[in-house]
N, CA, C and O of each residue as an XYZ file, in Angstrom:
608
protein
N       0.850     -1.174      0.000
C       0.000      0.000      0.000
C       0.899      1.240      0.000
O       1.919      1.031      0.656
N       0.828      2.606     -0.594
C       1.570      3.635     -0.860
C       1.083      4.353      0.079
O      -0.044      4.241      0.560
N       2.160      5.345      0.464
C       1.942      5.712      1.634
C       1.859      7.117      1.590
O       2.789      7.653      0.987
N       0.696      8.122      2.233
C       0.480      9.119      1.745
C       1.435     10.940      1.448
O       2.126     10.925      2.467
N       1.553     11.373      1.218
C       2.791     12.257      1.291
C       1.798     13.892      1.027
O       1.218     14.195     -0.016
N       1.869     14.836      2.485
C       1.746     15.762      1.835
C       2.382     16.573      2.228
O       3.349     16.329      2.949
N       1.924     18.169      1.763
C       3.339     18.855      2.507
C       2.385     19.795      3.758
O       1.184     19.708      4.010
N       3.280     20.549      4.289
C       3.054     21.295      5.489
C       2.700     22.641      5.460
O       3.668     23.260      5.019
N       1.553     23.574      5.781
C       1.478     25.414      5.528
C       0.709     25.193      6.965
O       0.167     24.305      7.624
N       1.047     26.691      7.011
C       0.610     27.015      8.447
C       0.063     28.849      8.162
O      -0.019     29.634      7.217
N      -0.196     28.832      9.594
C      -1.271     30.232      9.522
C      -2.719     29.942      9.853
O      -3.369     28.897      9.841
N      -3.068     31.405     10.201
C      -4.611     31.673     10.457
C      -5.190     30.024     10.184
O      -5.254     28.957     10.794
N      -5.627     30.717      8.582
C      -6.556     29.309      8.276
C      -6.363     27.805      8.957
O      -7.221     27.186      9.587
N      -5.384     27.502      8.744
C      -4.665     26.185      9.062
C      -5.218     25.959     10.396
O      -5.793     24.932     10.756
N      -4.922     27.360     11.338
C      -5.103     27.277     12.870
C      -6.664     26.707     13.038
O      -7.010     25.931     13.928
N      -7.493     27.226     12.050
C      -8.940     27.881     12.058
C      -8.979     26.168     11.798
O      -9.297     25.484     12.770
N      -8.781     25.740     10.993
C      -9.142     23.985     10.488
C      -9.044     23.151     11.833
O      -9.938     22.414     12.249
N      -7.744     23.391     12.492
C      -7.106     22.716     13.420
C      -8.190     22.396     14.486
O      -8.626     21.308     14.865
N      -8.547     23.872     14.919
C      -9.597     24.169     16.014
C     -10.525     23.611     15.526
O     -10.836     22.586     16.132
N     -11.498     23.999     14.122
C     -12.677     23.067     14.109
C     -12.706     21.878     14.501
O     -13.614     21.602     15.285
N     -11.796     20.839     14.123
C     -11.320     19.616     14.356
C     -11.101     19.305     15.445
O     -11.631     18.309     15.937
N     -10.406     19.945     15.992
C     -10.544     19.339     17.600
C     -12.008     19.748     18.023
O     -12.599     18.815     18.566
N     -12.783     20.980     17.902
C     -14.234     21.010     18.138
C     -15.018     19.875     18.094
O     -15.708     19.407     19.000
N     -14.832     19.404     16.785
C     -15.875     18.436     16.545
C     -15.755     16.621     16.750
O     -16.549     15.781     16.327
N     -14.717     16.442     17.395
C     -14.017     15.623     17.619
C     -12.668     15.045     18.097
O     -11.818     15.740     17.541
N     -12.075     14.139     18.835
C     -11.092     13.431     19.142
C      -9.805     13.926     17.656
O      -9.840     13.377     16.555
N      -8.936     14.888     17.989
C      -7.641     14.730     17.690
C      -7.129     14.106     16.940
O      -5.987     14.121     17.400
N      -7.047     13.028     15.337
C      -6.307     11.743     14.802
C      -5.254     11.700     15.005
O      -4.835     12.810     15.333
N      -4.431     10.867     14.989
C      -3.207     11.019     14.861
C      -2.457     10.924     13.932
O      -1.380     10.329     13.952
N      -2.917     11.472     13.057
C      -2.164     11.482     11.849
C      -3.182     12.521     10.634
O      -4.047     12.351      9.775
N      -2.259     13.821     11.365
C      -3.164     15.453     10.260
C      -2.329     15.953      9.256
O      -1.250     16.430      9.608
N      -2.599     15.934      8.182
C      -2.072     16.268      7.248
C      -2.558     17.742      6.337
O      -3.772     17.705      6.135
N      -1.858     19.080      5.720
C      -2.203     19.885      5.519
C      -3.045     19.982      4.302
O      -3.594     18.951      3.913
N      -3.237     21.211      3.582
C      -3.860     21.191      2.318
C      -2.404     20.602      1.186
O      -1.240     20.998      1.255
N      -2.771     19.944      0.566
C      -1.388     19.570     -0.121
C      -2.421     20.408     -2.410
O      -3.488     20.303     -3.015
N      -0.967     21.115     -2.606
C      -1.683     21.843     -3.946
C      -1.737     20.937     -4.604
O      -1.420     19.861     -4.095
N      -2.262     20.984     -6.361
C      -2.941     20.483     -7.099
C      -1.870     19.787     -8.079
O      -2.100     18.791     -8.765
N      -0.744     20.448     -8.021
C       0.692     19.922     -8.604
C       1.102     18.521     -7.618
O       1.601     17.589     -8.248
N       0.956     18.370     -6.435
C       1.820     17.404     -5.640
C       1.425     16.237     -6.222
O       0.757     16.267     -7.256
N       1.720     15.292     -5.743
C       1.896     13.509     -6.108
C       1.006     12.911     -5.296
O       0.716     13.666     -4.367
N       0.437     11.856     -5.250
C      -0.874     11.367     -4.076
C      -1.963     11.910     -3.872
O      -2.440     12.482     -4.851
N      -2.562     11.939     -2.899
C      -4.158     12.541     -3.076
C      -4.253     13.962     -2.803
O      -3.467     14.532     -2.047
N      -5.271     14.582     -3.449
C      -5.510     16.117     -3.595
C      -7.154     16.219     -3.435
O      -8.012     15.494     -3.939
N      -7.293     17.296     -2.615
C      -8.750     17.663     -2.740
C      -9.067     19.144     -2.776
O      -9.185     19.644     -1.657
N      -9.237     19.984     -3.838
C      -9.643     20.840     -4.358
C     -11.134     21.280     -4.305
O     -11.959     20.648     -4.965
N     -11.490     22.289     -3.582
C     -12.500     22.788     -3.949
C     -12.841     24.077     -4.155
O     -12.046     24.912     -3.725
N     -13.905     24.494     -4.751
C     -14.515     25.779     -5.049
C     -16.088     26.111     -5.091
O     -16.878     25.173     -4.977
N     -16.558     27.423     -5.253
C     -17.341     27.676     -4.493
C     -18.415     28.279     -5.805
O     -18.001     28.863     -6.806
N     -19.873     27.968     -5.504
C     -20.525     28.204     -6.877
C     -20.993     29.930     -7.090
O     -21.690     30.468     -7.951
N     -20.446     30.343     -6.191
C     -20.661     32.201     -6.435
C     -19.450     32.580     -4.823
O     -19.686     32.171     -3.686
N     -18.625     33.156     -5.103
C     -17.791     34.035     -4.416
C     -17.799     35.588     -3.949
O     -17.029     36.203     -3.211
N     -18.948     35.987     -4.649
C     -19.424     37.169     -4.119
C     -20.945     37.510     -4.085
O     -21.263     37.973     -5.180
N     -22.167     37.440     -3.086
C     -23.586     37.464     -2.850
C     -23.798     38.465     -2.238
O     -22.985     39.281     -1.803
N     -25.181     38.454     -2.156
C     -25.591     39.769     -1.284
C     -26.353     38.669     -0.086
O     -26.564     37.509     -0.442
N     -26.646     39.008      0.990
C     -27.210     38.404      2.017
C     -28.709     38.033      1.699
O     -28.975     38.559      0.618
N     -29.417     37.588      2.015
C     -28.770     36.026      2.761
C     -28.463     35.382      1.232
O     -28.981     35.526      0.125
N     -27.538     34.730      1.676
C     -26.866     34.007      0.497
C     -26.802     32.359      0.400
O     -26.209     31.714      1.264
N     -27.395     31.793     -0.609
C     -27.189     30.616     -0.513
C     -26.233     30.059     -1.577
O     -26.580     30.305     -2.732
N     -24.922     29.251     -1.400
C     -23.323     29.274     -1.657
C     -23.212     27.834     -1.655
O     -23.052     27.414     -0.509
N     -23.247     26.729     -2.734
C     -23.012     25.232     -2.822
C     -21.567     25.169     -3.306
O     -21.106     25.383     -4.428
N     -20.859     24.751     -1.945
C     -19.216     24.306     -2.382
C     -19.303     23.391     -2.788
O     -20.339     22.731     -2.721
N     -18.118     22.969     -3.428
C     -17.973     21.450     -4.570
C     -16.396     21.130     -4.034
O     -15.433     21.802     -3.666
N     -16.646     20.013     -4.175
C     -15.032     19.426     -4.024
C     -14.568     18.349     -4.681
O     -15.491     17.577     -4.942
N     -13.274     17.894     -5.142
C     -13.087     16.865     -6.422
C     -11.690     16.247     -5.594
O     -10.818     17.060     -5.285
N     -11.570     15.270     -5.362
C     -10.515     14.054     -4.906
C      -9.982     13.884     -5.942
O     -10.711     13.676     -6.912
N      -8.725     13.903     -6.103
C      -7.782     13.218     -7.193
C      -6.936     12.488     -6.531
O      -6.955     12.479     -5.300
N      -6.175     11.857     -7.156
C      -4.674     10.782     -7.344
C      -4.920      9.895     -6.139
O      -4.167      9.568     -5.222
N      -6.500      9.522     -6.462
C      -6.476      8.499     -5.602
C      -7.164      6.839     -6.517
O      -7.916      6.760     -7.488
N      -6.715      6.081     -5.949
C      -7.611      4.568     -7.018
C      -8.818      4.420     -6.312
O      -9.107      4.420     -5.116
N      -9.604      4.263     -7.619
C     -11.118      4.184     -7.563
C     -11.583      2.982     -6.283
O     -12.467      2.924     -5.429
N     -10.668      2.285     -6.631
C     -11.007      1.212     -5.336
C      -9.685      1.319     -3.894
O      -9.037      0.409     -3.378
N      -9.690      2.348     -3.694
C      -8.503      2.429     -2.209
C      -9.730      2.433     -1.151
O     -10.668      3.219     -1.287
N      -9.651      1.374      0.058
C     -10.365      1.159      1.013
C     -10.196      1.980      2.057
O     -10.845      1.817      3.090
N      -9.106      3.176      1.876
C      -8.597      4.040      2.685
C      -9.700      5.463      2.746
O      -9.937      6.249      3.663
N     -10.199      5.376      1.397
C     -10.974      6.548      0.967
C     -12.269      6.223      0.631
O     -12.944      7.076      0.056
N     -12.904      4.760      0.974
C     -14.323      4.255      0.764
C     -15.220      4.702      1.538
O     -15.638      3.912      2.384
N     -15.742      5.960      1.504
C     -17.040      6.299      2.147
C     -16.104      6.838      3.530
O     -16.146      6.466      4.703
N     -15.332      7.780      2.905
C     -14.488      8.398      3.351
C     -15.343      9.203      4.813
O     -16.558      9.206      4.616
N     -14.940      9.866      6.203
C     -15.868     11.184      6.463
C     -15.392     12.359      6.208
O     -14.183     12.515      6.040
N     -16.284     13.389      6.137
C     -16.783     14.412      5.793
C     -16.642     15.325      6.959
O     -17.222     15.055      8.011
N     -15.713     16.669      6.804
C     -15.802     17.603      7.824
C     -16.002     19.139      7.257
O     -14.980     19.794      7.053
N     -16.682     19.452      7.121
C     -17.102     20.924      6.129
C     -16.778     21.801      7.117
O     -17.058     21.486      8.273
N     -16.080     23.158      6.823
C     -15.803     24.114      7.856
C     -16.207     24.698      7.318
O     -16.319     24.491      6.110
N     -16.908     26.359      8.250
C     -16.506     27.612      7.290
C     -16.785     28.289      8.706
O     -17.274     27.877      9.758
N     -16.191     29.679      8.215
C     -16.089     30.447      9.463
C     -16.289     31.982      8.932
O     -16.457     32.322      7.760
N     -16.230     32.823     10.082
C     -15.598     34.378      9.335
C     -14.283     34.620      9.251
O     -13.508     34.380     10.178
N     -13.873     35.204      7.923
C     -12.307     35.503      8.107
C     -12.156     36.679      8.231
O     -11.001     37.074      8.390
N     -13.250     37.649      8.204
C     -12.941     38.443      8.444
C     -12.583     39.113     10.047
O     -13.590     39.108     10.755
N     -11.190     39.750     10.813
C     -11.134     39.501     12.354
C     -11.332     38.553     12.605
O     -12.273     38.341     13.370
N     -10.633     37.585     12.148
C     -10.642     35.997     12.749
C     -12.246     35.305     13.482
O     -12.362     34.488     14.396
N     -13.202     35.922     12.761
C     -14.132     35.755     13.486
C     -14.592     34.493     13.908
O     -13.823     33.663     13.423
N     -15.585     33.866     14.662
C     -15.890     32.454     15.240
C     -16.362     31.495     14.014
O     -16.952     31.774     12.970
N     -15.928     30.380     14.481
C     -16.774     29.318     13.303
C     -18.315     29.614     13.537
O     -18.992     29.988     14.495
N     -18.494     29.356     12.539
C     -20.015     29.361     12.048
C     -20.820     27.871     11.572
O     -22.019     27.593     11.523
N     -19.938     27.300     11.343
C     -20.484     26.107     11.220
C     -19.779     24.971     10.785
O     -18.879     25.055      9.949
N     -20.280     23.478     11.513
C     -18.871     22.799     11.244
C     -20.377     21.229     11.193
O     -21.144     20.917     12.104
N     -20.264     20.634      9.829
C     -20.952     19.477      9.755
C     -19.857     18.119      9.286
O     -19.130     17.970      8.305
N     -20.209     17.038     10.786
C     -19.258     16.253     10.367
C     -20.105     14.867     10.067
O     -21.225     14.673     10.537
N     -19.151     13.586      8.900
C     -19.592     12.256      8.833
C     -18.920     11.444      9.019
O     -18.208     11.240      8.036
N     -18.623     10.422     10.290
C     -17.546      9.723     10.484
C     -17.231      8.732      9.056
O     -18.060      8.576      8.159
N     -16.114      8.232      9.070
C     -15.652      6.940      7.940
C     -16.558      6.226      8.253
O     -16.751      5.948      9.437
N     -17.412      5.709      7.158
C     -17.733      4.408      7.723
C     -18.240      3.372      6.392
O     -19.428      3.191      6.126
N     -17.084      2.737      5.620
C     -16.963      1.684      4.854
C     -17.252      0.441      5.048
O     -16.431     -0.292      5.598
N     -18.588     -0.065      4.593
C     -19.017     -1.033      4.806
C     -18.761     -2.282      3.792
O     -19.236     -3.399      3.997
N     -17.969     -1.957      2.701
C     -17.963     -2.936      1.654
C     -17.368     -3.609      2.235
O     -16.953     -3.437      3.382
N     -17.167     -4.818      1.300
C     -15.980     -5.957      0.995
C     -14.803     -5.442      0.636
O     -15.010     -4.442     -0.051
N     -13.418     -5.701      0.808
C     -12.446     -5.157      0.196
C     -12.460     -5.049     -1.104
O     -11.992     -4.072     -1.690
N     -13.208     -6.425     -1.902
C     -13.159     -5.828     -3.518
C     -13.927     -5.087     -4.163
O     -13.806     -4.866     -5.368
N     -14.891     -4.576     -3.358
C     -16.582     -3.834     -3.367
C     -15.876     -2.535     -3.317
O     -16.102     -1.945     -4.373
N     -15.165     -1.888     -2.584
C     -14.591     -1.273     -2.257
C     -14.549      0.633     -3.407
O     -13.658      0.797     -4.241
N     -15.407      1.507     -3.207
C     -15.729      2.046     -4.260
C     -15.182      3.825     -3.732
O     -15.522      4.056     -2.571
N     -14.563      4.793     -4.300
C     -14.323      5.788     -3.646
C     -15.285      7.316     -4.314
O     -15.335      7.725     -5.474
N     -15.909      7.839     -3.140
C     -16.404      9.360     -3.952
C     -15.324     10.003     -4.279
O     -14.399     10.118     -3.474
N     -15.275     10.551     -5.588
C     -14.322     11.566     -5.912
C     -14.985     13.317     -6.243
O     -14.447     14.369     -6.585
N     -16.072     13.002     -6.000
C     -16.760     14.479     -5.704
C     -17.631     14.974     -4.329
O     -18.209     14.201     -3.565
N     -17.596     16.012     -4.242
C     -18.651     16.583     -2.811
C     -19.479     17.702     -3.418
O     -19.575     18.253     -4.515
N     -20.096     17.800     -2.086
C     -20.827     18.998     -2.366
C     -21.662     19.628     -0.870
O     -21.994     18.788     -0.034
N     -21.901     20.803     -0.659
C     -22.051     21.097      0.562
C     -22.828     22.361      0.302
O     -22.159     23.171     -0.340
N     -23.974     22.749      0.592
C     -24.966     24.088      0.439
C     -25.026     24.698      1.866
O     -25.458     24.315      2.953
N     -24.206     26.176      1.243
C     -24.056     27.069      3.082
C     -24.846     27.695      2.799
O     -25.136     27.760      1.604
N     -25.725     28.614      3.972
C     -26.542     29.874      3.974
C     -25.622     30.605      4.959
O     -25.160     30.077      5.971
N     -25.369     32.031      4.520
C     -24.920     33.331      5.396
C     -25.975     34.447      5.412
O     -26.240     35.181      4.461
N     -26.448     34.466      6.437
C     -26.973     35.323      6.888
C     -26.463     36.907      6.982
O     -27.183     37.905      6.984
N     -25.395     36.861      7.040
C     -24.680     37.858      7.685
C     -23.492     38.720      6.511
O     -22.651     38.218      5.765
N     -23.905     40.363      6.770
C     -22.370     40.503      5.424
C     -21.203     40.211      6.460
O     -21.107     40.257      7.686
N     -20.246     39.847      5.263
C     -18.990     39.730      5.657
C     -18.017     38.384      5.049
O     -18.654     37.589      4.359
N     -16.836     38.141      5.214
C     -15.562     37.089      4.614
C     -16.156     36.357      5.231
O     -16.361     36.617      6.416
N     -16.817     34.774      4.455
C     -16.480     33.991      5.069
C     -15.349     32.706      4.130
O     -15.305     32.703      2.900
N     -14.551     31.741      4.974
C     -14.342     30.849      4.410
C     -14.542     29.286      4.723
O     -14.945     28.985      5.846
N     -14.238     28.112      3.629
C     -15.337     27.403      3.980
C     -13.691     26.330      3.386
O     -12.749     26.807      2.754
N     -13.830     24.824      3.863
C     -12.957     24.028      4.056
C     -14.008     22.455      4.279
O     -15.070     22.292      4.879
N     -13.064     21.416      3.436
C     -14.039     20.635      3.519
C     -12.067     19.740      3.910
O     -11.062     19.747      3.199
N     -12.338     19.043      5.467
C     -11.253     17.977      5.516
C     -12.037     16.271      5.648
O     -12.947     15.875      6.375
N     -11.411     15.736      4.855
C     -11.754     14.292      4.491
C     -11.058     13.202      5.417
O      -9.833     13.303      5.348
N     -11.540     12.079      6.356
C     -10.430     11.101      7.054
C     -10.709     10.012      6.591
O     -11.801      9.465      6.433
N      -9.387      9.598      6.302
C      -9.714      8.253      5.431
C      -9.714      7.260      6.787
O      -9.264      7.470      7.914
N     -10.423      6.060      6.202
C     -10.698      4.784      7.089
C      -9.611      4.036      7.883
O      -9.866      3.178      8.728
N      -7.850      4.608      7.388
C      -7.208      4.785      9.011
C      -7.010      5.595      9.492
O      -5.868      5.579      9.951
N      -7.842      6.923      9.810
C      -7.414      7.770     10.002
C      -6.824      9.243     10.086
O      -6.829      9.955     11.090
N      -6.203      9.632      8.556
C      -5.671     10.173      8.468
C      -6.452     11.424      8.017
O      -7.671     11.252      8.000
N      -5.962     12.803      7.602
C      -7.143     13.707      7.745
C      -6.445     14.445      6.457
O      -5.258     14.728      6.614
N      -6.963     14.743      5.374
C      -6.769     14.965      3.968
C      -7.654     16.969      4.354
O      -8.847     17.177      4.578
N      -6.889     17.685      4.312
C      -7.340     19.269      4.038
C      -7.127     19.468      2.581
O      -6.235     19.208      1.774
N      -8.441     20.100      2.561
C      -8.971     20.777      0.988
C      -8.275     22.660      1.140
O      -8.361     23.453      2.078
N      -7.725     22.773     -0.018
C      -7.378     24.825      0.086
C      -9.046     25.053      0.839
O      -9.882     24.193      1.113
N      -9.096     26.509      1.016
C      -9.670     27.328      1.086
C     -10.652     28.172      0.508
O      -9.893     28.910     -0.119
N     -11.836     28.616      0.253
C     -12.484     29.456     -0.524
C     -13.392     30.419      0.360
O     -14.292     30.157      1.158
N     -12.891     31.515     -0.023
C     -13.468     33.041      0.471
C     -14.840     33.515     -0.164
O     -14.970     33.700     -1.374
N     -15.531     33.637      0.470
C     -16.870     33.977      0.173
C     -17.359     35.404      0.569
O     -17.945     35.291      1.646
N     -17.362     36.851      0.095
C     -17.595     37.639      0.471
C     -19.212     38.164     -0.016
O     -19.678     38.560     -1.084
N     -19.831     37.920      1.489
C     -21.598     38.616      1.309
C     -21.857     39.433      1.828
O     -21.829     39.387      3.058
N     -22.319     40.840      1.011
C     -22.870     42.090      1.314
C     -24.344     42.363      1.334
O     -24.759     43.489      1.610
């Protein structure tokens, strides 16, 4: 089995992921950063279906898994941790929906989502940003970049 490789960024955001994560759950032991769209191994990219609204705003992020095999049991019904917060003044999370791993196939059944999707409402003007981190079934915790959402 290949073993995952990503690289390391730090800052605000990063901090902001960190904290949701421990919010919403037990710590893994094994966190890994946003790794870009150039690196080698798995990538999760997402973006946002309007980046600038007027309030109240309704905002469906999308997200796309790459360089991973369609059948890796690592990433079968992977969970789901959607962040988003205010960035503007570091403001408080706003909302954090999580889905534990939970792969029920057979090892050869074994089938991976390579897309998401997640519908926010903001009430409120102002930056927000929104983060979707993925843990595969040992564990490990796959961060998606970032997308800024500014509603006036």
């Amino acid at each position: 089995m290949e073993k995952l490789k990503f690289r390391k960024s730090s800052g605000v955001f990063a901090t902001l992921g960190a904290i949701a994560i421990a919010a919403v759950g037990p710590v893994l032991a094994a966190s890994y950063p946003y790794v870009p769209p150039d690196s080698p191994g798995p990538r999760l990219q997402i973006h946002a279906s309007r980046y600038y609204a007027l309030t109240p705003a309704e905002v469906t992020v999308y997200a796309r898994l790459s360089g991973v095999d369609g059948s890796d049991r690592r990433f079968c019904h992977a969970g789901e941790t959607w962040i988003s917060g205010r960035a503007d003044a570091g403001g408080p999370l706003t909302s954090v929906s999580r889905h534990d791993p939970a792969c029920v196939h057979a090892p050869a059944e074994a089938h991976v989502d390579t897309l998401y999707a997640k519908d926010f409402r903001f009430t409120r003007p102002g930056s927000y940003t929104c983060r979707l981190v993925l843990t595969t079934n040992d564990g490990r915790l796959l961060q998606s970049n970032l997308v800024t959402i500014v509603v006036r």
